[in-house]
C-alpha positions in Angstrom: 7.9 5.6 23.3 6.4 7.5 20.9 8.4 6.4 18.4 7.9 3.0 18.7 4.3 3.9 18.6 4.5 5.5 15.0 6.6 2.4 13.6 4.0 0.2 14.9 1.4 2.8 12.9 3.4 2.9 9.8 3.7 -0.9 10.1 -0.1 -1.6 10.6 -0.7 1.2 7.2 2.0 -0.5 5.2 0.1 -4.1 6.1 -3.2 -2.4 5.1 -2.1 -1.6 1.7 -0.2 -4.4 0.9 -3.6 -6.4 1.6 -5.1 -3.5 -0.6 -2.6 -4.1 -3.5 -3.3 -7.6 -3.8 -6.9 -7.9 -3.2 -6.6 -5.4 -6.1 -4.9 -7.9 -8.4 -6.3 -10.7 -7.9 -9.6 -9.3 -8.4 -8.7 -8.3 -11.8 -6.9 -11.0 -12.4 -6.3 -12.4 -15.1 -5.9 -8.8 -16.3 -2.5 -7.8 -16.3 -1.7 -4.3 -14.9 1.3 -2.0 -15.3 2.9 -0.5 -11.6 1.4 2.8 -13.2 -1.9 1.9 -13.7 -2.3 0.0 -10.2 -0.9 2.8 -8.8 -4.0 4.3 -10.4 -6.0 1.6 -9.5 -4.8 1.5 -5.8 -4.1 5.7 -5.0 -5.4 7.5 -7.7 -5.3 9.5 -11.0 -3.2 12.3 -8.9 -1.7 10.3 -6.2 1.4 12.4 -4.2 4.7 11.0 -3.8 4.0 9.5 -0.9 1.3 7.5 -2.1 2.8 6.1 -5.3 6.3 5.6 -3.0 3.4 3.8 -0.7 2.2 1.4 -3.6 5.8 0.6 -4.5 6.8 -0.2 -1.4 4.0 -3.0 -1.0 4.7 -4.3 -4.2 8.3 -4.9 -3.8 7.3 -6.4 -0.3 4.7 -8.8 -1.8 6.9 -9.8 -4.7 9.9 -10.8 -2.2 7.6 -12.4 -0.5 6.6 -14.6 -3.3 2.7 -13.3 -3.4 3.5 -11.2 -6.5 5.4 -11.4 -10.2 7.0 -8.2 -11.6 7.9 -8.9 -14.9 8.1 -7.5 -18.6 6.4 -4.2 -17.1 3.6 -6.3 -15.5 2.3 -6.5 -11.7 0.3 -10.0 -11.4 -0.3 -12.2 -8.8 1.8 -15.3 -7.9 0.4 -18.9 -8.7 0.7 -19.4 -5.0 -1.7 -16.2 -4.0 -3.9 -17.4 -6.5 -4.4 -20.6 -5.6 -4.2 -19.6 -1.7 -7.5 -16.8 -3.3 -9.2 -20.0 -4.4 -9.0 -22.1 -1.3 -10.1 -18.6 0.7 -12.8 -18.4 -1.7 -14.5 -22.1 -1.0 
């Protein structure tokens, strides 16, 4: 039981900073960010292991999802988040 309790914890903190990552880029957007400086951005100048692992994690999750781009060293928002931020933003 009490695993299934800490999977549903680790689920509910890896939701939290996914939503953290890409409130992050789109509100910089249209600046375009390197996964090192939103790691910065997101977890800090001397983030641990953990929480740069943690970052990594949520972008790989967002961009399979389709919410993010990774490309030519860049971490940027998809045109679908962004125009799903604009509709949320009406």
């Amino acid at each position: 039981m009490q695993a299934i309790e800490e999977s549903k914890t680790t689920w509910a903190e890896d939701e939290n900073l996914e939503a953290a990552v890409m409130q992050q880029l789109l509100d910089l957007h249209p600046t375009r960010l390197t996964l090192a400086e939103l790691i910065r951005e997101v977890a800090g100048e001397n983030a641990s292991f953990a929480a740069r692992d943690s970052v990594e994690r949520a972008v790989r999750s967002l961009t399979a999802t389709g919410l993010l781009h990774e490309g030519e060293g860049f971490v940027g928002p998809s045109r679908a988040a962004l125009r799903f931020s604009e509709l949320q933003d009406r």
